[in-house]
Residue, then its C-alpha position, 0 to 999 in steps of 0.5 A: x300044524x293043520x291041513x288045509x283042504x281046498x276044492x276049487x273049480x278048474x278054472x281057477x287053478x292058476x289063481x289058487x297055486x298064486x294064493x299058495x306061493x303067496x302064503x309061503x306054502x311050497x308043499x302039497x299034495x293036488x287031485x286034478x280032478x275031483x267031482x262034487x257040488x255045492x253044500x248050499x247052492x253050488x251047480x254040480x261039477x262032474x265033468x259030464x255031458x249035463x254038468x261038465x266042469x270039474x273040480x280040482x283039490x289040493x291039501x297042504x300041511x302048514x304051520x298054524x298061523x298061516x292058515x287065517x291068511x289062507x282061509x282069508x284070501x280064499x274066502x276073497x277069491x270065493x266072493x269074486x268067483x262065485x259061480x266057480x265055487x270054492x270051498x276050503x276046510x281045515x284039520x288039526x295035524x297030530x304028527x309029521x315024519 
């Protein structure tokens, strides 16, 4: 099993619940709003007056061989989004209960 974290701009929250209905992944758990900015070349998204957008988060536990086809169709909607910005990072899950 793995955790799949993704920060993602607000705006595109409708196309990242479509990327995980279509990976099968039913389960998660989301931040509506979370703060931060790119590690290269990312805008700030802090939802205030100088930077106002924001950022949401989701984190779902998935089998291992999901996780490339999650990974891939982000890194698309990444490339056709780039200014919202998004980012994705994977762990090793050791036990569920």
């Amino acid at each position: 099993m793995k955790a799949v974290f993704i920060s993602y701009n607000q705006a595109l929250t409708e196309r990242i619940a479509l990327l995980l209905d279509d990976n099968n992944v039913r389960g998660f758990t989301k931040w509506e709003l979370t703060e931060g900015r790119g590690s290269v070349d990312g805008e700030p998204h802090y939802g205030t007056h100088a930077w106002p957008s924001m950022n949401s988060s989701v984190l779902a536990i998935v089998e291992d061989e999901k996780v490339e086809n999650i990974l891939n169709d982000l890194r698309i909607l990444d490339k056709t989004t780039k200014m919202q910005g998004s980012r994705a990072f994977v762990w090793n899950i050791e036990q569920v209960c």
